[in-house]
N, CA and C atoms as a LAMMPS dump frame, in Angstrom:
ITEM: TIMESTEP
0
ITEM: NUMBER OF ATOMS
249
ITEM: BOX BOUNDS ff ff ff
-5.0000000000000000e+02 5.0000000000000000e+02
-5.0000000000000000e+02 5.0000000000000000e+02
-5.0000000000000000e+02 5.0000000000000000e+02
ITEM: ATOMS id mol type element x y z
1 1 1 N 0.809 -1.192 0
2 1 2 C 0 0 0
3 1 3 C 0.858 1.263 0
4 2 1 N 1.941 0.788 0.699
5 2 2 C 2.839 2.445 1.029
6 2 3 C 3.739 2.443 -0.312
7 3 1 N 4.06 1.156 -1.277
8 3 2 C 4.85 1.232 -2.369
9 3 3 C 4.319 2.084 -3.342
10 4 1 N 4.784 2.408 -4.198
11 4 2 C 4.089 2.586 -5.518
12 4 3 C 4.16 3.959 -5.574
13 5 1 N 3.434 4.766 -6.897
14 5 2 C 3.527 6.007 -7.253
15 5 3 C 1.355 6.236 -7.354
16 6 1 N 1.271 5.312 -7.287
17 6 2 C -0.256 4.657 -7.282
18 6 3 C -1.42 4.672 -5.942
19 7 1 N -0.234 4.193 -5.069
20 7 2 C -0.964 4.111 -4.058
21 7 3 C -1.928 5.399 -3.248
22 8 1 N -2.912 4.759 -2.356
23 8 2 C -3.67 5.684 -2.067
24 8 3 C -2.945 6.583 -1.293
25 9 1 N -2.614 5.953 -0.431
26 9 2 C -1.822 7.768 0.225
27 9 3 C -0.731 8.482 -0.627
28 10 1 N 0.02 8.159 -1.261
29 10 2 C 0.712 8.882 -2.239
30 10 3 C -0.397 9.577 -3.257
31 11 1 N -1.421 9.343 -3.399
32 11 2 C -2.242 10.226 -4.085
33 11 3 C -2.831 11.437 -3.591
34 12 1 N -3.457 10.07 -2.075
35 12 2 C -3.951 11.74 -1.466
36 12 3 C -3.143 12.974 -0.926
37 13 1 N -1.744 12.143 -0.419
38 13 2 C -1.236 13.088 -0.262
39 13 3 C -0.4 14.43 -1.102
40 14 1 N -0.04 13.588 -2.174
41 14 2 C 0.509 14.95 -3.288
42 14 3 C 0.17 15.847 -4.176
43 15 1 N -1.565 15.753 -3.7
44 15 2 C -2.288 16.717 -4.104
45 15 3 C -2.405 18.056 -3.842
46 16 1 N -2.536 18.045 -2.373
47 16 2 C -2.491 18.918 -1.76
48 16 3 C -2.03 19.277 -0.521
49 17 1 N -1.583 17.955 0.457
50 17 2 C -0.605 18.133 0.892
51 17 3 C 1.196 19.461 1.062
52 18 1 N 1.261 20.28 1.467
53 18 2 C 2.852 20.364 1.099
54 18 3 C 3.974 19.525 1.762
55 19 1 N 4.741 19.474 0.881
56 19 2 C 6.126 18.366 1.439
57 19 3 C 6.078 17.848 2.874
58 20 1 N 6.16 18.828 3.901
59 20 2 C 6.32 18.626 5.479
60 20 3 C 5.177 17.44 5.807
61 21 1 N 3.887 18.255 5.659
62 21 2 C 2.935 17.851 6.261
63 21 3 C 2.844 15.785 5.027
64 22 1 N 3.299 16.1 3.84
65 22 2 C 3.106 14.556 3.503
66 22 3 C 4.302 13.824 3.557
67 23 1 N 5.32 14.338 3.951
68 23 2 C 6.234 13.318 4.864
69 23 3 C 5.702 12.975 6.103
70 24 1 N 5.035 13.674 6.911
71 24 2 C 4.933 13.291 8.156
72 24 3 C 3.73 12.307 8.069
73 25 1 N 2.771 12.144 7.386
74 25 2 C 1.888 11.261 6.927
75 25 3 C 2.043 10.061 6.715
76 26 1 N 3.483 10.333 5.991
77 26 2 C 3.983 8.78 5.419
78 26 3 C 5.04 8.431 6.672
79 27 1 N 5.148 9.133 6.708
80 27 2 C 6.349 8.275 8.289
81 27 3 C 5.313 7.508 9.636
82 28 1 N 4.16 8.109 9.519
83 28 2 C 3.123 7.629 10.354
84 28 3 C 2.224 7.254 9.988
85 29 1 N 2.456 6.809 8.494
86 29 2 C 1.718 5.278 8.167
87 29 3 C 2.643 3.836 8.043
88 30 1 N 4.007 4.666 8.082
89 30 2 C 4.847 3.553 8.543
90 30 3 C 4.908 3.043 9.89
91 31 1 N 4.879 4.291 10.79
92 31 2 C 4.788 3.849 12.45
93 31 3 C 3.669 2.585 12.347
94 32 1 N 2.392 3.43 12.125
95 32 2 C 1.116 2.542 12.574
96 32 3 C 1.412 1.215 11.78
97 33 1 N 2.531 0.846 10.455
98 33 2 C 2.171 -0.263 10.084
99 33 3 C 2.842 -1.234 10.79
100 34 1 N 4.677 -0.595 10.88
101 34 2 C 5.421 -1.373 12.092
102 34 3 C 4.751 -1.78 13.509
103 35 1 N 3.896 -1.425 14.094
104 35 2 C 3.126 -0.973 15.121
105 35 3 C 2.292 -2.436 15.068
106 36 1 N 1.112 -2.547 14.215
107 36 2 C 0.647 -3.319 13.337
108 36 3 C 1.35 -4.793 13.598
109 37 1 N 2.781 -4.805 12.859
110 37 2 C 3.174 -6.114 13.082
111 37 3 C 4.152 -5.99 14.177
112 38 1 N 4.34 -5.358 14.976
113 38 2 C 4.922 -5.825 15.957
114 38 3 C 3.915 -6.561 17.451
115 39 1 N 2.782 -5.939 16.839
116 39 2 C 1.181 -6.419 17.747
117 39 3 C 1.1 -7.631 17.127
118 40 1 N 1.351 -8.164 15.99
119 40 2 C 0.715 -9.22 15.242
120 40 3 C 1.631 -10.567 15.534
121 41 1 N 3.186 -10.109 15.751
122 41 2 C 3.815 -10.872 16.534
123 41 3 C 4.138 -11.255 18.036
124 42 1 N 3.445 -10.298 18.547
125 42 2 C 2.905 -10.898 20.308
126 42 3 C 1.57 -11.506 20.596
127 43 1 N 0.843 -11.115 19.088
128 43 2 C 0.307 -12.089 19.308
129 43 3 C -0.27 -13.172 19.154
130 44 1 N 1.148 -13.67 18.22
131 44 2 C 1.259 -15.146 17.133
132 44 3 C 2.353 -16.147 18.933
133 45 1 N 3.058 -15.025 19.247
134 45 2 C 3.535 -15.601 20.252
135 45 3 C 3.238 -15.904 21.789
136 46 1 N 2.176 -15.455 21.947
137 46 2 C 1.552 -15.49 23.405
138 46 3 C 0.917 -16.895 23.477
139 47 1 N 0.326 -17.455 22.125
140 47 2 C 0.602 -19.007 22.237
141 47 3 C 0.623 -19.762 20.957
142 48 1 N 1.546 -19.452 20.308
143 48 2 C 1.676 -20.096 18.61
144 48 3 C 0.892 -20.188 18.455
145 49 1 N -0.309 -19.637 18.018
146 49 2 C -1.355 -19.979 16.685
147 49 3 C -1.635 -18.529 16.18
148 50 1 N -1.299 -19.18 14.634
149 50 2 C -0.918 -18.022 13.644
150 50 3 C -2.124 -17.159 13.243
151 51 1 N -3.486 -17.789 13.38
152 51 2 C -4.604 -16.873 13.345
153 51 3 C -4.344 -15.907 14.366
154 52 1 N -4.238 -15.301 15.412
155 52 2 C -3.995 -14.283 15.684
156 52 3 C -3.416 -13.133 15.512
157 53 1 N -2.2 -13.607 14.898
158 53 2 C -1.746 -12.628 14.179
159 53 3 C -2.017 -12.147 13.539
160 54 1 N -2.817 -12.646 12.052
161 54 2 C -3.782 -12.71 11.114
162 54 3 C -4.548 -11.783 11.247
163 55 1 N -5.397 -11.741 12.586
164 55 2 C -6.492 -11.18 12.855
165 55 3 C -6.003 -9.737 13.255
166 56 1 N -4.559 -9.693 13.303
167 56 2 C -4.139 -8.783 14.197
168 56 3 C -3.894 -7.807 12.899
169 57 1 N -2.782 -8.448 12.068
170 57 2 C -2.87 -7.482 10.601
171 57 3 C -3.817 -7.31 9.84
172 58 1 N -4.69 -8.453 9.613
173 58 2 C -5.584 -8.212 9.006
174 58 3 C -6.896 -6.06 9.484
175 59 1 N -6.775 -6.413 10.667
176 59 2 C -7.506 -5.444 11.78
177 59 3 C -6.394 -4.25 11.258
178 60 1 N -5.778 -4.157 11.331
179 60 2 C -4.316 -3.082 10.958
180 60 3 C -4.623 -2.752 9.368
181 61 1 N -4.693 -3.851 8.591
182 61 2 C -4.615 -3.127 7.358
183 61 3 C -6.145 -2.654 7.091
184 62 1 N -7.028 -3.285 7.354
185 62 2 C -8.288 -2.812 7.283
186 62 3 C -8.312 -0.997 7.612
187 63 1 N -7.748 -1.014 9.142
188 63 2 C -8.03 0.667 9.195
189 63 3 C -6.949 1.438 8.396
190 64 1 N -5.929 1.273 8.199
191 64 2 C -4.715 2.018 7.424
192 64 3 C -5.709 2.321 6.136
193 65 1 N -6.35 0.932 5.758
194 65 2 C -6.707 1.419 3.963
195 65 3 C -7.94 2.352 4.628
196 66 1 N -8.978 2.333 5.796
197 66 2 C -9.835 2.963 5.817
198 66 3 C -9.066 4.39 5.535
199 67 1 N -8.531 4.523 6.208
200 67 2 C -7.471 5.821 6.893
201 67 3 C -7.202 6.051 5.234
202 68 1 N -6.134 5.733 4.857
203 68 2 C -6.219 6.137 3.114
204 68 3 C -6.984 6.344 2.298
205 69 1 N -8.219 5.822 2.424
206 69 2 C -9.483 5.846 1.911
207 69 3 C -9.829 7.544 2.21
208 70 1 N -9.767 7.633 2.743
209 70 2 C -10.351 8.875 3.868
210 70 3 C -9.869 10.366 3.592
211 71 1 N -8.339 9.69 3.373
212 71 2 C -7.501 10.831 3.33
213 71 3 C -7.659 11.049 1.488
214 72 1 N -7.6 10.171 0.679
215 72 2 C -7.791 10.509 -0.866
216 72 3 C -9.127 11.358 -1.173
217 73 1 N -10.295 11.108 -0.152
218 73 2 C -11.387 11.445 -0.502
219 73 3 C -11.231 13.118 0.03
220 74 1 N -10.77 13.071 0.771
221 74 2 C -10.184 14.62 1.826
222 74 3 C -9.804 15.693 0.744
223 75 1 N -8.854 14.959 -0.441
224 75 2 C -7.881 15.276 -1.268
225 75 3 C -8.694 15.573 -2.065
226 76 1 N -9.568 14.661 -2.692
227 76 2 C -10.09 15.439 -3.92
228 76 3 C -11.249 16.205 -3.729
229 77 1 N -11.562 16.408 -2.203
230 77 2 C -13.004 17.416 -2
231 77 3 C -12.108 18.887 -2.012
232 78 1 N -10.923 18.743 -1.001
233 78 2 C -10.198 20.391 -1.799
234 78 3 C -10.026 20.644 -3.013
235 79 1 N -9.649 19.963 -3.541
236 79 2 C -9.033 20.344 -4.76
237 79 3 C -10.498 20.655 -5.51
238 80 1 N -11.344 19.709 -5.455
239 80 2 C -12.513 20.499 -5.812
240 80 3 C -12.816 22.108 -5.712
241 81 1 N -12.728 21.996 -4.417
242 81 2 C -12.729 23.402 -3.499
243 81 3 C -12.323 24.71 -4.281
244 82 1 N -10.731 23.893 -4.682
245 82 2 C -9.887 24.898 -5.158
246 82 3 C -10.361 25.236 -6.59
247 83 1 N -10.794 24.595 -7.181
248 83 2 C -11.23 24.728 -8.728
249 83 3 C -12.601 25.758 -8.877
């Protein structure tokens, strides 16, 4: 999701975003994703079974894309704005 020239937050953010504010976006969609799997591995390990973890990223990427979702739609109601 964070790769690409495609992806949703690289869209929403280089619209209208300036530089500062969409670096700091992307550094804290990296936090929340590291974040994400470092939850997903305590709790694959609290008693080996790998559905938890699962449930754990799965739950993580669900809100990140909400969160991107959110933020593209943010993006193109200004820019509307601006037009």
């Amino acid at each position: 999701m964070l790769a690409g020239d495609n992806s949703i937050v690289t869209i929403a953010t280089n619209r209208i975003m300036n530089p500062q504010a969409r670096t700091i976006t992307l550094i804290l969609f990296a936090a929340m994703l590291a974040w994400g799997g470092y939850l997903a591995i305590g709790a694959y390990l609290y008693n080996h079974d790998p559905r938890r973890g699962l449930i754990v990223l799965v739950s993580f990427a669900l809100f990140l894309g909400f969160w991107g979702i959110m933020l593209a739609i943010r993006s193109r109601k200004q820019r509307r704005e601006k037009e």
